[in-house]
Phi, psi and omega in degrees: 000131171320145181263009140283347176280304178301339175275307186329282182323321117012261181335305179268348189251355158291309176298334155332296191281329165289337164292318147330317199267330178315044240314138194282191160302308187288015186257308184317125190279121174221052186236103157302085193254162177189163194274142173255154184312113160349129180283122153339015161245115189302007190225349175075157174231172172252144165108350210324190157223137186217135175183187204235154197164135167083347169091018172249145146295122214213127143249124224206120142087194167109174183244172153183197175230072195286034200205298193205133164294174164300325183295319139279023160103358193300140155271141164307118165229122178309143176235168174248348198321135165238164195203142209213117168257138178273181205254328170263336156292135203253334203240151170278161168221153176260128177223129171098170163214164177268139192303358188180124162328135170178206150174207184069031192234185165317143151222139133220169151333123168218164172257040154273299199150189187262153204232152192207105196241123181044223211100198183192192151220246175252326180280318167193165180264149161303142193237332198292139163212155204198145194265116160288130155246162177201133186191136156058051179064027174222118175277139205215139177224132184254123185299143165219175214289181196243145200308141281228345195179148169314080190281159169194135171056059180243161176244098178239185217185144172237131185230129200080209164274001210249113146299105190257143162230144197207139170069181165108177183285111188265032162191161175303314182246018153354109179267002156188130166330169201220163217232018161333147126205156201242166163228161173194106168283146177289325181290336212229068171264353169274018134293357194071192192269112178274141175261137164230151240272122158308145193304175206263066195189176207280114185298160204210144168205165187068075174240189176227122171242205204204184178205131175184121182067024178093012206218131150269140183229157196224134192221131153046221172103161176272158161214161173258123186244163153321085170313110117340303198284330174234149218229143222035043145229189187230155146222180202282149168257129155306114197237148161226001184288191204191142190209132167247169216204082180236168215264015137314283159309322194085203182255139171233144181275159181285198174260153202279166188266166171310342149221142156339124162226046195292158178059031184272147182327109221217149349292073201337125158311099195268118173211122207045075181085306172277140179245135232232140176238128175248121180035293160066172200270125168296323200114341196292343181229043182281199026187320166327155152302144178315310174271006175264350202309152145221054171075154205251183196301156206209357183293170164246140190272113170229142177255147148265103188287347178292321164232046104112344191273192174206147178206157160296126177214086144083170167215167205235153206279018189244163170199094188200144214218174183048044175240164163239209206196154176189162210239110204215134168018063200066337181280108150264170229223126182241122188231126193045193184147197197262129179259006180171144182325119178070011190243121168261175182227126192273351201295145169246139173237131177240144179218143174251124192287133184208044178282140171294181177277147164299134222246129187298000000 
């Protein structure tokens, strides 16, 4: 070989190979995560209703098994408790209680306040919904009107001026999930909550939904079936299919997600085009004992709406379901859930977001 012919060949099998080495997109981690001060409680809750008002963070309600797991015989127990970080503050304080002990229900974001829609308890779910406010060390909560029927584990997004809720349980013992889905304008709220014709799929609870470009999206989620094996009672069928939603269009289905993600931090984040699920239950260790568990999946799920696709990006350092996901001083924000079946986390996690842009 010439010996300018042998350095090209050098050369180009070096760049190769450093381009090999290169780590792809779907590799790259790109969520800057970190702990915000722990929720006052040893034992943490699943269900919270968590959103922000007053430039505070407010975390309300959720369950847990402050005695015993279930498995030992442990009771559920529901709270009304609120827990409020200032901006300025290193520790939460408990301040206030929720008009009724619960959780499971919606939260969202509004430049109203945080909105805190149906949920439940061990006895029946809520139709009730209500606006938090907080100024000047005082909590305050305004009835606003109420869902149309009783939601529990249901998923909703605010797009636009539009609250969307979609899918949950409408009782503690429900025998199958339910295929709702609600509006609620913001300018017109003494019209209330309008029912609108449900996606073209399977009713649903524990889903995750989303907000983007103008579009509400329905991500995975459960349906409850007939147990064969045991009669009258149900169990879960595991979903991956995906449905978008504009008040144009109607509803159309997506591309399926790469895997089940039931019960992941809702509302998905849209951040430069893509909308991000972080880890949520495959399913895959559903038939394990509660104590064989090793916790649920922690990669993150992101579609990209623009071409219909889903990639991997990175994972995130929680393993934690039954949550909700809320957006505080740039940062979201997961604060606890169930980190394994009957086991909650007081840990709160915030992240500054670093996805490249989506490439035109």
């Amino acid at each position: 070989m010439p010996p300018l012919t042998a350095t090209f060949f050098l050369i180009t099998l070096a760049l190769t190979a450093s381009l090999r080495a290169q780590p792809t997109a779907a590799m790259i981690n790109p969520l800057q995560w970190e702990e915000l001060p722990a929720l006052p409680d040893r034992e943490g809750f699943a269900g919270s209703y968590a959103g922000v008002s007053g430039g505070a963070l407010l975390v309300a309600g959720g369950a847990n098994f402050p005695a015993k797991r279930p498995w030992e015989g442990g009771t559920k127990i529901w709270y009304d408790r609120v827990f409020v970080l200032e901006a300025t503050s290193t520790a939460w304080r408990e301040t206030g209680r929720l008009p009724q002990a619960g959780g499971y229900g919606v939260s969202i974001n509004t430049p109203e306040g945080f909105v805190l829609i149906g949920g439940g308890n061990a006895s029946h779910n809520f139709n009730e919904v209500w606006l938090a406010g907080w100024a000047v060390n005082s909590l305050t909560f305004t009835a606003w009107p109420r869902l149309p029927k009783p939601l529990a584990m249901a998923a909703g997004a605010l797009v636009g001026r539009v609250i969307y809720v979609a899918g949950g349980l409408d009782r503690p013992d429900a025998p199958k999930a339910q295929n709702a889905f609600f509006a609620l304008d913001l300018d017109r709220l003494s019209n209330g909550w309008r029912e609108l014709p449900g996606w073209p799929g399977p009713d649903r609870f524990l889903a995750t939904a989303g907000a983007h470009d103008g579009a509400f999206f329905l991500f995975s989620g459960a349906r409850l079936v007939a147990d064969a094996a045991a009669p009258g009672k149900t169990s879960r069928e595991w979903l991956r299919d995906a449905y978008r939603y504009t008040s144009a269009t109607g509803w159309k289905r997506i591309a399926d997600l790469p895997r089940v993600a039931v019960a992941a931090p809702s509302p998905a984040p849209a951040v430069n085009g893509r909308l991000l699920i972080f880890g949520g239950d495959d399913g895959a260790q559903a038939a394990l004992a509660p104590t064989a568990h090793q916790g649920f999946p922690r990669d993150t799920l992101a579609y990209r709406a623009s071409d219909d696709t889903w990639s991997h990006v990175g994972e995130v350092p929680f393993s934690l379901v039954t949550t909700t996901l809320t957006t505080w001083r740039g940062q979201i924000v997961v604060p606890g859930g169930e980190a394994r079946p009957g086991v909650r986390s007081p840990r709160v996690w915030a992240a500054e977001l670093n996805l490249p842009p989506v490439k035109k």
